[in-house]
N, C-alpha and C positions, 0 to 999 in steps of 0.2 A: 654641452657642445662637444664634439667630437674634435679629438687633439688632429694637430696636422701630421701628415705622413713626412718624415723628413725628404728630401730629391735623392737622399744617397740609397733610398728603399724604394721608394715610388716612380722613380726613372728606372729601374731594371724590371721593375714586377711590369709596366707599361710595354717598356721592351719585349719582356718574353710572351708578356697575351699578343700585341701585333703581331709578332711574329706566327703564334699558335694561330690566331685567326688568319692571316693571310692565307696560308695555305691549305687553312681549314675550309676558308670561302673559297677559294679555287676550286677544290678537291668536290665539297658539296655542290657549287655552283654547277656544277660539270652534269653533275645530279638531275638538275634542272633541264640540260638541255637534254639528257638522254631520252626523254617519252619522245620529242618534239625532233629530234632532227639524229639522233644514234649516239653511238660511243664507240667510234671508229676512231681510225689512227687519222682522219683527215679533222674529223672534229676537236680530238683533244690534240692536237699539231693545232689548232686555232686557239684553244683554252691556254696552253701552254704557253705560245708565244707572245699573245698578247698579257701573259699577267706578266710577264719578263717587262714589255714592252713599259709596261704601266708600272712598275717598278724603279725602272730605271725614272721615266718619267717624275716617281714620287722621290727618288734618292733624290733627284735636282733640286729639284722646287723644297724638298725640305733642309737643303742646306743652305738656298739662297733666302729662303723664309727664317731659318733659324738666325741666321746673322742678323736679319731685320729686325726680326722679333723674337729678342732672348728670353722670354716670358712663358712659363710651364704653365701659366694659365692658356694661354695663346695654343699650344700644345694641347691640352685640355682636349680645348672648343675644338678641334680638328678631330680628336679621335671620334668625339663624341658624333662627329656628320659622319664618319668614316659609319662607326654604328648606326646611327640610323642609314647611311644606305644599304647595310647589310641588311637589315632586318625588309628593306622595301622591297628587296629582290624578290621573295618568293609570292607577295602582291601583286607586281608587275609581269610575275613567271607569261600571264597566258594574253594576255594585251600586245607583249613585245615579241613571243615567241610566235603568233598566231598572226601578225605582220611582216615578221621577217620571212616566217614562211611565204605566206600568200603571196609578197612582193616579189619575193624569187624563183617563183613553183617556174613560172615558165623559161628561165634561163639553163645555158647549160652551166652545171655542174653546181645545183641549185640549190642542195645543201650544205655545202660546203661553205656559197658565199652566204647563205641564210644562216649558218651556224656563227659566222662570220661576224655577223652583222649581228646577231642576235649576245653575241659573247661581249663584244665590241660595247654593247649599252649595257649591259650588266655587270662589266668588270669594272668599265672606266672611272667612275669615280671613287667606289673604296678599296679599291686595288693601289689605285695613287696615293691617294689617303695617308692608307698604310705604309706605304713606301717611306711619305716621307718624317717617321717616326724615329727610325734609328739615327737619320743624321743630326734631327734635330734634338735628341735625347744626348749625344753626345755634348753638340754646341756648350746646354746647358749644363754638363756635368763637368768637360774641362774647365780646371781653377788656374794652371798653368802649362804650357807649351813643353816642357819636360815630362808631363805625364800622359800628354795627347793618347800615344800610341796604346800604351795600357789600358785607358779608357777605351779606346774603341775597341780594342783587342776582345775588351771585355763584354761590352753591350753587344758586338756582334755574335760572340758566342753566346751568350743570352739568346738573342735572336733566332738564331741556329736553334739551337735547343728546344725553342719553344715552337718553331717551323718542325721540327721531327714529331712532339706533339699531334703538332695540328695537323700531321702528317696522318698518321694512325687511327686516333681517337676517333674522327667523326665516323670517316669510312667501317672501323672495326664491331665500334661501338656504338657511337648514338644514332646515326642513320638506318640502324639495324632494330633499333631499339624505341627509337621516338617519331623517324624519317627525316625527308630530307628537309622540308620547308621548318620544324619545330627546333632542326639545329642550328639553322640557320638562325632564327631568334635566338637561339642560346647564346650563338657564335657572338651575335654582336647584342647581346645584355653583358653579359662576360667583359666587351672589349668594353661599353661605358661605365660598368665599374672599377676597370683597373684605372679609368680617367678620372673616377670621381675624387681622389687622395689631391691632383693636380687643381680642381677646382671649386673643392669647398664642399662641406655636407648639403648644401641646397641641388647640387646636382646630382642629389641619389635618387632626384625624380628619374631620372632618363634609362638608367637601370633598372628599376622598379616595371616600367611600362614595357621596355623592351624584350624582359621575361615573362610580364606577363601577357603578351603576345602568342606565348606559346600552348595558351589554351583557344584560340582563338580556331571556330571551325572553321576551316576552308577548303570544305569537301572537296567532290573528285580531284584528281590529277590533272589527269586530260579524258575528255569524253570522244567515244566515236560516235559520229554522227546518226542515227538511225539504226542503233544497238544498244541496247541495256548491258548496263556494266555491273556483271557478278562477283568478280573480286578486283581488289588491286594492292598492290604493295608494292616497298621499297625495300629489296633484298639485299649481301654485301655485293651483290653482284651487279644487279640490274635493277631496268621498273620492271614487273610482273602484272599487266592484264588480263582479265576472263571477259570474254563478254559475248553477249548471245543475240543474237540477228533475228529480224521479226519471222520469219521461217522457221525461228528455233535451231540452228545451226550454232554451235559454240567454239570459239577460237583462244588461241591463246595467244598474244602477243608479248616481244619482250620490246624495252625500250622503244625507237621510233612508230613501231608496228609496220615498218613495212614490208617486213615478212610474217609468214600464218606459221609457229611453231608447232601446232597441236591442232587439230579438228576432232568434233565431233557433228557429223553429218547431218542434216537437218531428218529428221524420222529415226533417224539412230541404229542406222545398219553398220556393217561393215567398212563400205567404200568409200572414198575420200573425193574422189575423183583428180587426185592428187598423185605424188611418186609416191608416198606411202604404199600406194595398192598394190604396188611394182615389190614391195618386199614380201607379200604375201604368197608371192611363187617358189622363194626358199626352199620350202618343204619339198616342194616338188624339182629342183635344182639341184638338194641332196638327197634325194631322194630317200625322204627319211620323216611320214607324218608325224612321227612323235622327237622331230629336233629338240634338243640344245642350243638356245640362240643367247646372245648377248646383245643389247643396242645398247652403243656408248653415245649416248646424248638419249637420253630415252623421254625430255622434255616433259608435257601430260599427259604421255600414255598414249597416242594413237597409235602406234604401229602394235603395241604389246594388248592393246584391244582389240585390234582387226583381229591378233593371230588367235585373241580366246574366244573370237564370234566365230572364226571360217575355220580353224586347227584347235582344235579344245586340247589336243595330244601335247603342243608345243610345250616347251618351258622357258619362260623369260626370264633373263637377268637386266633388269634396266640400269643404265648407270648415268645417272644425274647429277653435275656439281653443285648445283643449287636448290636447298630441300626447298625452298617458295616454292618453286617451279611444280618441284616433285607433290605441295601439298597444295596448288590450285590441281592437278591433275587428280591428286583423289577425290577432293571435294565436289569438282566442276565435270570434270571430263571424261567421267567412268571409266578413269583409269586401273582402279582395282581390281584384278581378280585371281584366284588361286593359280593360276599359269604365272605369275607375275612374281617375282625377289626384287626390290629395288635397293641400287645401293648407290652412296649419297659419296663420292668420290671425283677427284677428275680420271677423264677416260683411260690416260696411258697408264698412270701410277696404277689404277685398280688391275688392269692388265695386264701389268708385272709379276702381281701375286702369282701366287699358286692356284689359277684358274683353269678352266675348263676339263678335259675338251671339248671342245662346239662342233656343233655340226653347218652355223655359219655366226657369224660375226656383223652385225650392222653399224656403218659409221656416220651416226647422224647428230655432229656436233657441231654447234655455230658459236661464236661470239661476234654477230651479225657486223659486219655482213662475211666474214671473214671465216674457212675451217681454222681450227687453233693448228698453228702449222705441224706441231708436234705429230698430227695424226695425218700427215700425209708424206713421210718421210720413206725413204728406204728401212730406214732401224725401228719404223714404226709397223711397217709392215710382215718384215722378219718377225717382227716378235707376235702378231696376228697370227701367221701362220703355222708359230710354232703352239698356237694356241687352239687351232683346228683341229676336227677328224683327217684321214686321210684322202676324202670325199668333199673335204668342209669348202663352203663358198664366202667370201669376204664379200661384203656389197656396202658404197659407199655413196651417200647422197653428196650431190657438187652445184653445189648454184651459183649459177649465172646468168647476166643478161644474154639476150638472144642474140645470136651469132659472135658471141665471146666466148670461146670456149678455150682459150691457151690453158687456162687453170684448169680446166678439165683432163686436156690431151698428156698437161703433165704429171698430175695424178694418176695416166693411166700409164701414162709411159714408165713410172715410177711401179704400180705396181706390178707391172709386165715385166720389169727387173729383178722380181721375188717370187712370182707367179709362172707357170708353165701355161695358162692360158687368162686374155681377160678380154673381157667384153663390153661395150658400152651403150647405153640407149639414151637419147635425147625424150624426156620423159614431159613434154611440157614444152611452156616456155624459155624458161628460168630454170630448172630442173635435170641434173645428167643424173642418172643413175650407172655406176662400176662396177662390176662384176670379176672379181678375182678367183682364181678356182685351182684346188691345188691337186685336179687332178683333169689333166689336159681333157680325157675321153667326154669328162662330165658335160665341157662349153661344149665340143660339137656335139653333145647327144640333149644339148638345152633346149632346141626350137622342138624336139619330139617330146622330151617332157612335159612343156608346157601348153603341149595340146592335148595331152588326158586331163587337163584340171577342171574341174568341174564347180561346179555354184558360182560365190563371188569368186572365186577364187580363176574359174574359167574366164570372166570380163576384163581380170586384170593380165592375163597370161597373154589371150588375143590382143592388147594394146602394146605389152612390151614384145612378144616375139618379133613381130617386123620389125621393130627399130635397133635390134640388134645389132651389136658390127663388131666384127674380130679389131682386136689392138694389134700391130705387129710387135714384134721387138726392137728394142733400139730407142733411142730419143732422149734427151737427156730427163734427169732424175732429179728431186728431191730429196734432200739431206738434212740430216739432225744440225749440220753445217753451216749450210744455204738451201733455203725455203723462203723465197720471196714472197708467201703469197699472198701478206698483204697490200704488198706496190703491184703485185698484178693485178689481184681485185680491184683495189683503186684506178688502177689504167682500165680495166675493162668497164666499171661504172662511170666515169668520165668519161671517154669515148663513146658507149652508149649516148651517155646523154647530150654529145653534143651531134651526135647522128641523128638527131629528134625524137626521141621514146615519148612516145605514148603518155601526156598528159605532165611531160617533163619540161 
């Protein structure tokens, strides 16, 4: 039989795993909702608040439970439900997320309360759980009222510590490495063994089954409906789907999917029928078939495969932060080919180095729904330019709902502060394409360029020449400073949706 763990060892190691898992369940939980509803600042503004909420909730209840019951068995039996509902969570993933959704598709601002709602049944009870672990770890360790403070002093930095843990590891490490549902069993096998010292060797059942959980298949993620799903994974970054439409047409989705990062065309041409096509006219912009180009979000390759079906001349530098991304694009989405250098960096740092010159520069970077603000700055765009030909064109993809364009006008007003001429085209719906150009003559001699272009390259010229339109000067700018532009985006996706969109 297995000696007892004395409380002066077994009340701190209990400590530090609650702790690592609390925020390891948060961190991964978060995980969960990203295919299903994004990983926007209005979503983890839900995750966030509510594991506070639930927190405090579990400090109460474990202090007014620990006076009731001073018993480390009692203790025990809490962590151990705490455990099992960690491990129920990624069970429950598609029942709960696939309700809350449907429940609130038609409302305005429908993710958010869907995320809401969806965060709300997945935290609340072993979020609480946990909470109330340190107060009642205390209870039972203070002997006398003179050492109170030392004691707590002590199991909260315990706590702390193992919160920094839980901080890192899942995200760095095991979700990278195992995903996100297999760490979640880990997370909470882990928490029923630091409980089993508290309740006797017969409860090393509960740790036993909770790990081995983690062989358990529970194929796809999430499916789309009336598409075959070619790959999927859980990156440090995001979820990563491939998946191919009965047309044969292949997309690439990250997290929620609702946006299409990557196309490839059903027949397998060139055209996207997308803003993609719109960078295709570059060449003819700088007048320069065999460019130097750079795309900073280069995603699965569509644009740097348009340019080696229509410009075999061009040469690409794709620059990708996340290689998932970069290796569903070679596997899936005939992203490879000798016109192509990919390089696996974020956008601004790589464009600091000792890069180019380009003869244009593509900026096609999301962490959805949002540009990372970094790349729409004044000092972001200085340093663009200083990374151009004397000829060179800057072009910047901006998505937006329809008739939301403030994040657009200020990104252009922004780079018409660096730029001697910039242009803008409504390419879409959702879609602005920017054009920045660092040599005035080149925008007004654009609409004549883009009428010698020839093949695909000709269908995409005739779509964007009309919608061209000069920026003037003036307006206020974006700074390394102040860049709102995730509470814009947020304001312009709410107001959309409470204007009635289409299917919202």
């Amino acid at each position: 039989m297995l000696a007892p763990v004395p409380l002066r060892f077994s009340l701190p190691i209990l400590v530090f795993v609650a702790g690592a898992a609390t925020l390891a369940a948060e961190l991964t939980g978060a995980r969960l909702l990203a295919p299903w509803f994004g990983a926007s600042n209005l979503v983890w503004a839900n995750v966030i608040g509510l594991t506070l909420i639930y927190l405090s909730l579990g400090y109460w209840l474990g202090g007014k439970a620990a006076d009731r019951y001073p018993n480390p068995r009692v203790l025990g039996g809490v962590v151990i439900v705490a455990a099992v509902t960690v491990a129920i969570l990624p069970l429950a993933l598609t029942p709960i997320f696939r309700a809350a959704q449907g429940a609130f598709a038609d409302l305005s601002a429908g993710a958010f309360v869907a995320s809401f709602v969806g965060t709300m049944l997945m935290f609340l009870i072993p979020i609480t759980l946990l909470g109330t672990v340190s107060p009642w770890a205390i209870r039972l360790s203070v002997k006398d009222v003179e050492t109170a403070g030392s004691v707590a002093g002590r199991l909260y930095a315990i706590s702390t510590v193992g919160s920094i843990l839980g901080t890192f590891l899942p995200v760095l490490v095991l979700v990278p490495a195992i995903g996100t549902r297999a760490t979640l069993f880990l997370i909470a096998g882990v928490l029923a063994l630091a409980a089993v010292p508290l309740l006797g060797a017969k409860a090393i059942a509960a740790p036993v089954v909770l790990l081995a959980m983690m062989a358990l298949p529970l194929g796809t993620i999430k499916e789309e409906p009336g598409e075959t799903i070619l790959f999927e994974a859980e990156s440090p970054y995001q979820y990563v789907q491939v998946t191919q439409a009965p047309d044969g047409e292949r997309i690439l989705r990250l997290n929620e999917g609702w946006a299409l990062h990557s196309v490839v065309p059903a027949g397998g041409g060139a055209l996207t029928g997308g803003y993609w096509d719109a960078f295709l006219t570059l060449p003819l912009l700088t007048n320069n078939p065999n460019a130097r180009i750079a795309i900073l979000g280069n995603a699965g390759g569509t644009t740097a495969r348009s340019f080696r079906l229509t410009w075999p001349g061009v040469r690409v530098d794709g620059v990708e932060i996340d290689p998932v991304v970069t290796e569903a694009g070679s596997r899936y989405l005939d992203m490879a080919g000798p016109n192509l250098t990919t390089h696996e960096a974020d956008a601004r740092f790589w464009l600091a180095g000792d890069r180019g010159p380009f003869d244009a520069i593509i900026v096609d970077a999301y962490r959805q729904p949002y540009i990372p603000f970094h790349l729409s700055t004044v000092e972001f765009f200085e340093e663009v330019g200083a990374r151009l030909t004397p000829n060179g064109v800057v072009a910047i993809n901006v998505g937006t709902p329809p008739d939301q364009t403030e994040v657009v006008d200020r990104i252009a007003a922004t780079m018409r502060s660096v730029f001697p001429a910039v242009l803008t085209a409504r390419y879409g719906e959702f879609n602005s394409v920017v054009l920045g150009f660092m040599n005035a003559a080149d925008a007004a001699d654009a609409r004549a360029r883009l009428a010698t272009a020839q093949g695909d390259t000709a269908q995409a010229a005739r779509i964007l020449s009309p919608l061209l339109t000069e920026v003037p000067a003036g307006g206020e700018v974006f700074t390394d400073d102040h860049a709102p532009v995730e509470q814009m985006t947020d304001g312009a996706i709410l107001d959309y949706l409470n204007e009635g969109a289409p299917g919202a």
